[in-house]
KOLVOTI-132415 format. One record per residue (C-alpha): chain; x negated, y, z; residue number from 1. Coordinates in Angstrom, 2 decimals. Each point is the difference from the previous one (the first is absolute). Example, Ala and Ser with C-alpha at 12.3 -4.5 7.8 and 13.67 -1.06 7.14 Angstrom:
# KOLVOTI-132415
   cadena        c1        c2        c3   num
        A    -12.30     -4.50      7.80     1
        A     -1.37      3.44     -0.66     2
This chain:
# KOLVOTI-132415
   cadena        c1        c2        c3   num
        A      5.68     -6.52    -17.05     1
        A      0.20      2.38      3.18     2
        A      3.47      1.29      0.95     3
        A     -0.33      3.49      1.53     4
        A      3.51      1.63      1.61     5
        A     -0.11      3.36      0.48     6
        A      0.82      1.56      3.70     7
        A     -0.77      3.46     -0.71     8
        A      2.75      1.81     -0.42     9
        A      2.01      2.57      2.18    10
        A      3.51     -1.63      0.13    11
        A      1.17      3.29      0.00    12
        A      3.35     -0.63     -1.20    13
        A      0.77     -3.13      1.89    14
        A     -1.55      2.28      3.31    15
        A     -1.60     -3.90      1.37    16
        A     -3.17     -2.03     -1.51    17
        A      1.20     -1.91     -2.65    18
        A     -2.48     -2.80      0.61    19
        A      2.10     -0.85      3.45    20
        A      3.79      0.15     -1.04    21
        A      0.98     -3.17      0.70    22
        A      1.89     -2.32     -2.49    23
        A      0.91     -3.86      0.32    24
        A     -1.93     -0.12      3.42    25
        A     -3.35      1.18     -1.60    26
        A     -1.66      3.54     -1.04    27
        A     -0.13      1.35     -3.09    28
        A     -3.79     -0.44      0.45    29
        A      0.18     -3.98      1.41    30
        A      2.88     -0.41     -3.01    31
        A     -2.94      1.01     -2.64    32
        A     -3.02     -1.37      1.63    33
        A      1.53     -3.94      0.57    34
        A      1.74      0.68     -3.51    35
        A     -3.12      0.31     -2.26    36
        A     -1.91     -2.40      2.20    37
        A      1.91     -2.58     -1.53    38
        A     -1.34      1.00     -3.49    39
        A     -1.98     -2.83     -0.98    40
        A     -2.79      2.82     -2.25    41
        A      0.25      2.18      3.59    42
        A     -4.02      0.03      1.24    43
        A      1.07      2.79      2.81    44
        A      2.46      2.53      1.34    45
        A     -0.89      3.52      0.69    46
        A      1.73      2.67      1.88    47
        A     -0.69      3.20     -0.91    48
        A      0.67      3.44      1.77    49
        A      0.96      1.21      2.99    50
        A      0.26     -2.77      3.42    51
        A      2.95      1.07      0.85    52
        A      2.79     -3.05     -0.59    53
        A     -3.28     -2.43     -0.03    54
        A      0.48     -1.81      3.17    55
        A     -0.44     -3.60      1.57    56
        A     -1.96     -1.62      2.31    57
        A     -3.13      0.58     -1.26    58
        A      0.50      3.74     -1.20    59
        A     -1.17      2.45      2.19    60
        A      0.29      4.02     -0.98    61
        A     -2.39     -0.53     -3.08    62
        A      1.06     -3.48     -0.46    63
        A     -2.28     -2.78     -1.65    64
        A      2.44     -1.61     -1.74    65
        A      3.69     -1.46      0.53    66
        A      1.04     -3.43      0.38    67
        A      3.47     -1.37     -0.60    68
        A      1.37     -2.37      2.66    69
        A      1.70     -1.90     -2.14    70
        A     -2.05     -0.31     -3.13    71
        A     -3.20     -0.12      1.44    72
        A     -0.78      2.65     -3.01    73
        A     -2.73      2.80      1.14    74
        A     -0.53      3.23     -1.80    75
        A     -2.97      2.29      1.03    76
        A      0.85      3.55      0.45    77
        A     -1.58      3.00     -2.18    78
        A      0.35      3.05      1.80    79
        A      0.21      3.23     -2.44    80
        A     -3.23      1.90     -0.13    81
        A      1.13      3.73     -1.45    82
        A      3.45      0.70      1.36    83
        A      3.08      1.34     -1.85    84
        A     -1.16     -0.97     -3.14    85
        A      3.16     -2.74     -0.24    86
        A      0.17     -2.92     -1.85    87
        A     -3.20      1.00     -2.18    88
        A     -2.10     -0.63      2.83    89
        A      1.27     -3.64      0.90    90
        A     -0.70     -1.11     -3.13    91
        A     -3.96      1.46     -0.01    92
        A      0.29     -2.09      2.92    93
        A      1.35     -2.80     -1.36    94
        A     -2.52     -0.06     -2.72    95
        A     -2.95      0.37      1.89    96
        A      0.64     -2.40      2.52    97
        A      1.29     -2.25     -1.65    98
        A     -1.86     -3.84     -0.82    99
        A      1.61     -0.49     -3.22   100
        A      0.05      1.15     -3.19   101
        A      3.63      0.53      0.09   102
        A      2.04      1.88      2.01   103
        A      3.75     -0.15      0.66   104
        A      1.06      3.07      1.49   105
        A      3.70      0.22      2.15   106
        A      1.98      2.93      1.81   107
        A      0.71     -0.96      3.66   108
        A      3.41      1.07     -1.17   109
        A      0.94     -2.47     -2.23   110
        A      1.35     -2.78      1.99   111
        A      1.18     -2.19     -2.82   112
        A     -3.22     -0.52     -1.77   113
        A     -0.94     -2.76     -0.81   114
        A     -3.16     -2.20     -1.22   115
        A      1.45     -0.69     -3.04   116
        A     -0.35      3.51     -0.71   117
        A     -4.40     -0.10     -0.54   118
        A      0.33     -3.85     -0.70   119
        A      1.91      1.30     -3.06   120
        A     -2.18      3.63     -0.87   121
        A     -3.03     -2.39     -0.01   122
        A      0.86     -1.60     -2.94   123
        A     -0.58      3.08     -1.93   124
        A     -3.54      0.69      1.31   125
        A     -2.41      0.42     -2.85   126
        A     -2.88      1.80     -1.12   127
        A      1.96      3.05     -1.51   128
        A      1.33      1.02      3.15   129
        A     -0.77      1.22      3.73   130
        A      3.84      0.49      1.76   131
        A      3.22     -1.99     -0.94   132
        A      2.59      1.88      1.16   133
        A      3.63     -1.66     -0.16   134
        A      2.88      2.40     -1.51   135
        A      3.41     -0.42      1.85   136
        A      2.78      1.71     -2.24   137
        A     -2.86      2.07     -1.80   138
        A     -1.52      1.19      3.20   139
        A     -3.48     -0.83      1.40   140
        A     -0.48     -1.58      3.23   141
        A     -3.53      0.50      0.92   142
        A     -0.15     -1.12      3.55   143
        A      0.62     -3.08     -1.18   144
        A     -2.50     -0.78     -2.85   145
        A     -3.03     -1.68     -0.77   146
        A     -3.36      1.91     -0.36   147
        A     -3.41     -0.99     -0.74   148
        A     -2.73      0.90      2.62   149
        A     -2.14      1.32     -2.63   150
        A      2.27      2.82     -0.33   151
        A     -1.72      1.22      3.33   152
        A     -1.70      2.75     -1.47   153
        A      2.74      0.99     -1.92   154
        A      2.30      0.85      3.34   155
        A     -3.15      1.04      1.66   156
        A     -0.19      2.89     -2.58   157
        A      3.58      0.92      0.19   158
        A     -0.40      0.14      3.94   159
        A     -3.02      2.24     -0.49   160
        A      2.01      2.39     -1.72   161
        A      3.30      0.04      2.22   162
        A      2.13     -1.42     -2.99   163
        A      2.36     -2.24      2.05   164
        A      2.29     -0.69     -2.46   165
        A      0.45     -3.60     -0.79   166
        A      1.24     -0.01     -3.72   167
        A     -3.42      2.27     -0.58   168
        A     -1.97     -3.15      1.12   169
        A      1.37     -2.04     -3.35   170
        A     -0.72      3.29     -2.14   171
        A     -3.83     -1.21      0.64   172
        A      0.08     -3.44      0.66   173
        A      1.58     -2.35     -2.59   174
        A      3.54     -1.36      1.14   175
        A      2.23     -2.52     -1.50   176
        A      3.58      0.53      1.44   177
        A      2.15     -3.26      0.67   178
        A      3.75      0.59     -0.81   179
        A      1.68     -2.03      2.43   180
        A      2.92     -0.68     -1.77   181
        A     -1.56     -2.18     -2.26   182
        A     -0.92     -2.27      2.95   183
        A      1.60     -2.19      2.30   184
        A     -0.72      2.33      2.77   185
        A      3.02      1.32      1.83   186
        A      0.33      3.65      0.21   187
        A      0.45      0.02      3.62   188
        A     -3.58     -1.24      0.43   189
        A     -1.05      3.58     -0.81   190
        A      2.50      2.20      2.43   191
        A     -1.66      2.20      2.66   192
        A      1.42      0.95      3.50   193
        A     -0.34      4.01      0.34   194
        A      2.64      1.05      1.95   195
        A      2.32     -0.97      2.66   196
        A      2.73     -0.97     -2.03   197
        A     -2.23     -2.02     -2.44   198
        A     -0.87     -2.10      3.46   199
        A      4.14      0.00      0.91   200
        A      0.31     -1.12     -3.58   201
        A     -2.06     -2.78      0.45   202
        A      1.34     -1.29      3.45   203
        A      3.80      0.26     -1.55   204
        A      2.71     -1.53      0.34   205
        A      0.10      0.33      3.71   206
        A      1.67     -2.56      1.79   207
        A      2.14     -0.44      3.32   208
        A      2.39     -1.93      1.32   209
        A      3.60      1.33      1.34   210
        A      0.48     -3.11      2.98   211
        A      1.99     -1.01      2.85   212
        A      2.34     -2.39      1.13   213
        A      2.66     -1.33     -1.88   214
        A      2.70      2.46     -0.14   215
        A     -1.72      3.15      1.25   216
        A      0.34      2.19     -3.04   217
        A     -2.86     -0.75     -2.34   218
        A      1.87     -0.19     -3.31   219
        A      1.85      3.38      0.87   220
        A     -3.81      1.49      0.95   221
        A     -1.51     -1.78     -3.10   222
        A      3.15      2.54     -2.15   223
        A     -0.86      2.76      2.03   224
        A     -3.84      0.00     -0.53   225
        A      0.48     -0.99     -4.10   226
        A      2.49      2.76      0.07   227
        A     -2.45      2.72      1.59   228
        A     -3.02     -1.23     -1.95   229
        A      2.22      0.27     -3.33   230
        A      0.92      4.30      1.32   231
        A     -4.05      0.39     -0.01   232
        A     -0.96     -1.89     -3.11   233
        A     -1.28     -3.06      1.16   234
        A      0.34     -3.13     -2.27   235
        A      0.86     -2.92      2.52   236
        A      0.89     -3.99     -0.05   237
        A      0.81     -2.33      2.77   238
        A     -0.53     -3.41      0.70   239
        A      2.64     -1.69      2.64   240
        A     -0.58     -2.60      2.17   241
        A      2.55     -2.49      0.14   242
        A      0.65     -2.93      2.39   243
        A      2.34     -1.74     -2.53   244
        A     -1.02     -1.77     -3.28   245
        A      3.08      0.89     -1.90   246
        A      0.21      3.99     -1.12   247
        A      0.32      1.90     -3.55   248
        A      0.05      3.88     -0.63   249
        A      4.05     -0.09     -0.91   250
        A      2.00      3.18      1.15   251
        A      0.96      0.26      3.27   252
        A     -3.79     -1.97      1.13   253
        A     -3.10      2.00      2.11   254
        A     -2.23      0.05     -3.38   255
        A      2.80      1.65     -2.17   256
        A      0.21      1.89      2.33   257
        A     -3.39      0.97      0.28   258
        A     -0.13      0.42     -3.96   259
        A      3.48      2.30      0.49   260
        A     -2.22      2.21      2.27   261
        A     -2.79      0.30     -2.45   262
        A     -2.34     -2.39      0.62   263
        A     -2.10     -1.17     -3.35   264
        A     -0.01     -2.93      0.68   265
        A      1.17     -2.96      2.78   266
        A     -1.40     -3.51      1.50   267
        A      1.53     -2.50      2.49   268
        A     -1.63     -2.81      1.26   269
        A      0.45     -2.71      2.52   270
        A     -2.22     -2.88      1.48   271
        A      1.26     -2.16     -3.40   272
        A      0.67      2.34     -3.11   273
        A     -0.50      3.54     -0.73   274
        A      1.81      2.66     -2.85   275
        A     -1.52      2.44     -1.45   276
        A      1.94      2.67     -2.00   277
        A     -1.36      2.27     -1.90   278
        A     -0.25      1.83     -3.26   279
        A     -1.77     -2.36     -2.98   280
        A     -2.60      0.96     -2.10   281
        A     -0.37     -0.95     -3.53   282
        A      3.04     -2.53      0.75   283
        A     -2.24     -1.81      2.28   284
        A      1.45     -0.82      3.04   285
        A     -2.69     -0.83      2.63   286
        A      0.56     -1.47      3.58   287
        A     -2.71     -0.03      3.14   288
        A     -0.37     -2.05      2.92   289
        A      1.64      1.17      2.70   290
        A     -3.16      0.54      1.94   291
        A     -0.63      2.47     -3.24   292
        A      3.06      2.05     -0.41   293
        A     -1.57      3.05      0.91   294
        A     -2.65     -0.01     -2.58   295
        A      2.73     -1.68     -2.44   296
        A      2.06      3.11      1.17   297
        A     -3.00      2.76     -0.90   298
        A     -0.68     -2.45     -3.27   299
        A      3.36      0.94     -1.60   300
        A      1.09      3.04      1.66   301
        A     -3.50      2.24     -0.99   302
        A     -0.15      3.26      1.97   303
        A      1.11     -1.52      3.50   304
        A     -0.57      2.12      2.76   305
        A      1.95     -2.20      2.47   306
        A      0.89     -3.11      0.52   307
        A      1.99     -0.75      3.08   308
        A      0.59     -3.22      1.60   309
        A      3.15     -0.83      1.78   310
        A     -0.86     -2.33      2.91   311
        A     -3.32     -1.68      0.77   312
        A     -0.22      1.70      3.69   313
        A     -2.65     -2.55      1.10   314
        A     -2.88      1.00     -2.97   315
        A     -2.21      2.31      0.48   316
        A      1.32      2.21     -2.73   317
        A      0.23      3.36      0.78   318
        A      3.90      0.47      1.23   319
        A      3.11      1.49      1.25   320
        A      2.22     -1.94      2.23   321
        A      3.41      1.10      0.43   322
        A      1.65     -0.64      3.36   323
        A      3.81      0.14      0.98   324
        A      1.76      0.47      2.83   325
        A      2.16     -3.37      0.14   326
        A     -2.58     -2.27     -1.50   327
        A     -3.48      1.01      1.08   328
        A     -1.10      2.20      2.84   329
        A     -3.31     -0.10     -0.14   330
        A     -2.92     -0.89     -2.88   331
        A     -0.83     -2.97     -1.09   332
        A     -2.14      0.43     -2.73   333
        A     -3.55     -0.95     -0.52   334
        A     -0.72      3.51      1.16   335
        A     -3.49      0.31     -2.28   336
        A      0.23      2.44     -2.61   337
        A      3.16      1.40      1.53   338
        A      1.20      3.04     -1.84   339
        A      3.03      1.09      2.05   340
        A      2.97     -1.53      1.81   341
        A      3.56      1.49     -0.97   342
        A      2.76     -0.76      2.33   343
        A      3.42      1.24      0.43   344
        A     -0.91      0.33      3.72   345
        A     -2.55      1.51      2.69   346
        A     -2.71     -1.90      0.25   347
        A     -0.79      0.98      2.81   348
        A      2.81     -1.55      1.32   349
        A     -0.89     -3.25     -1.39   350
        A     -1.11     -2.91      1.49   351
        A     -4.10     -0.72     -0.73   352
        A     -2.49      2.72     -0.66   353
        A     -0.22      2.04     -3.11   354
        A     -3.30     -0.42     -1.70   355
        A     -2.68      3.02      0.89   356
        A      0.18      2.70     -2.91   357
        A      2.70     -1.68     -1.88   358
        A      2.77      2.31     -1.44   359
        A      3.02     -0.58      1.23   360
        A      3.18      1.09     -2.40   361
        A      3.38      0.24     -0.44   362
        A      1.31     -2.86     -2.23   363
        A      1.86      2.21     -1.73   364
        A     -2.63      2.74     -0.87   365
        A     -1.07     -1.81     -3.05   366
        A     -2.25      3.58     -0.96   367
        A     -1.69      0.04      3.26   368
        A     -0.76     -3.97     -0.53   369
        A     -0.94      0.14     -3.87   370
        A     -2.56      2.84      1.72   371
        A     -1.41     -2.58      2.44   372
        A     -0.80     -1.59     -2.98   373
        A     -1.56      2.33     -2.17   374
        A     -1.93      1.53      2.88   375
        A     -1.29     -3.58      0.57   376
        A     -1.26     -0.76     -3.66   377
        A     -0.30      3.01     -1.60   378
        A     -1.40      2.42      2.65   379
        A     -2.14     -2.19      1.91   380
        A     -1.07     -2.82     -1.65   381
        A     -3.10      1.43     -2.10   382
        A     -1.30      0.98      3.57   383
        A      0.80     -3.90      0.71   384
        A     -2.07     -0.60     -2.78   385
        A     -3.24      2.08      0.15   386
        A     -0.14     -0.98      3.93   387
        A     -3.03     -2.42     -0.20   388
């Protein structure tokens, strides 16, 4: 079988190539290409379209082929022949340069696909059909089917007559649509990433720590922020660090607290036991290790968009550290990833330099903070992402 992903389109909506965003520390494009490598029927990988996002060592402006640096996987690049004809044209590609007989065909901007995906369409391939086309809640997801090469002539045709349109391509060629719902595939295998907050969607919750040293405010900044995020209709939890091993969410404790001030849901943990509270589902009540409260957190709280993180000012987390006059003068915090500081002081007056570029804030201008924070996500972190 030859995988072909498809790099042609205009990512006109999400304004960057989709084949660079960036997403668990690899491209969209290195995601795909050292996913269906692993595909034990997988004979080769093209990439079809534009060379735009198709970079590596080895890639020059009309690249060869990409290697992942990882993997090891290599995928040989098909540039598009007759422009602006969109996806149409990848897959004459596809099917003419293709070695095998079958061909797997996969948007760029479909992170979550998976090999399963052809591994399962396969087992439908027969002598009746030339496309299997898998149905997700009755609609057809043709960039990621299964064609026959001999169906060449067929697209060739439809190219010849400037009929783009996909569904006219299983008017003439016979096509057996999959429902997916009567597999074991999840649906999420089959989402696409079109626009900017598709991408945000996908990156969420977002998560930073509130830090500092003991006593310098970060429980009454932790209210503030969950407070603020609440006014713009943010759904937020927080996890607290906690240097003691005995704690419990009764009234008058940080994490009722928290939950007073509208957090979804609440975790403690310290170097011996953790506590995580939060809403059950189906009766089930489910812990994490504490190393995994976060994605315990986003687990049972679904629709996180925040997660914030009292304490940890040593990680690398992205982070605010709060500073206060009588207890800390100057930062102390692992200063990567450093969001803002919020004092009830001038920093300038402080002790040790303030970190170049850095906001510096009024502790008690929770808005202008809860901004830091959105500006540092939300506004600039898909340029973060399609830097490559």
């Amino acid at each position: 079988m030859t995988v072909a992903i498809l790099c042609g389109g205009k990512s006109s909506r999400m304004g960057k190539d989709k084949a660079a965003l960036i997403w668990e520390g690899k491209t969209f494009l290195e995601r795909l290409v050292s996913e269906f490598s692993e595909a034990d029927d997988c004979d080769e990988i093209l990439i079809c379209g534009k060379a735009e996002g198709v970079q590596g060592p080895n890639c020059g402006s009309e690249p060869e082929f990409l290697q992942d640096q990882k993997s090891g996987a290599k995928a040989r690049f098909v540039p598009d022949q007759r422009r602006e004809k969109g996806p149409l044209e990848g897959i004459r590609r596809a099917l003419g340069e293709a070695k095998s007989d079958l061909v797997f065909v996969c948007a760029v901007d479909m992170p979550f696909a998976a090999k399963e995906i052809p591994s399962y369409l396969k087992e439908f391939v027969c002598s009746d059909y030339d496309c299997y086309v898998p149905l997700v809640d009755g609609r057809s997801e043709p960039l990621c089917a299964l064609y026959k090469k001999s169906i060449l002539p067929v697209v060739e045709g439809q190219m010849a007559a400037d009929d783009l349109k996909l569904s006219r391509l299983f008017e003439k060629a016979p096509t057996k649509f999959v429902a997916v719902e009567k597999s074991s595939l999840p649906k999420k295998l089959f989402a696409n990433v079109n626009a900017p907050q598709d991408f945000l969607a996908l990156l969420k919750p977002f998560v930073f720590c509130v830090c500092g040293i003991k006593n310098s405010g970060k429980t009454r900044m932790v209210l503030s922020l969950l407070s603020e995020a609440q006014s713009k209709g943010y759904k937020c939890a927080v996890v607290k660090r906690d240097g003691h091993d005995s704690f419990s969410d009764a009234p008058g404790t940080d994490t009722f607290k928290f939950s007073e001030a509208g957090a979804l849901g609440t975790a403690v943990f310290s170097d011996k036991r953790f506590m995580l509270c939060a809403p059950e589902i189906d009766g089930k009540a489910k812990t994490a290790a504490a190393q995994e409260l976060v994605q315990g957190l986003t687990a049972r709280c679904p629709g996180l968009d925040f997660v914030i993180i009292e304490g940890l000012k040593d990680s690398a987390l992205p982070k605010i550290e709060v500073l206060r006059r009588e207890v800390s003068e100057r930062p102390s915090c692992n200063q990567e990833n450093l969001i803002c500081l919020a004092s009830d002081f001038t920093l300038d007056d402080a002790s040790g330099g303030v970190p170049t570029g850095v906001p510096t804030m009024d502790s008690t201008d929770a808005n202008g903070i809860f901004s830091c924070v959105e500006k540092y996500f939300l506004q600039g972190i898909i340029d973060e992402a399609c830097s490559n």
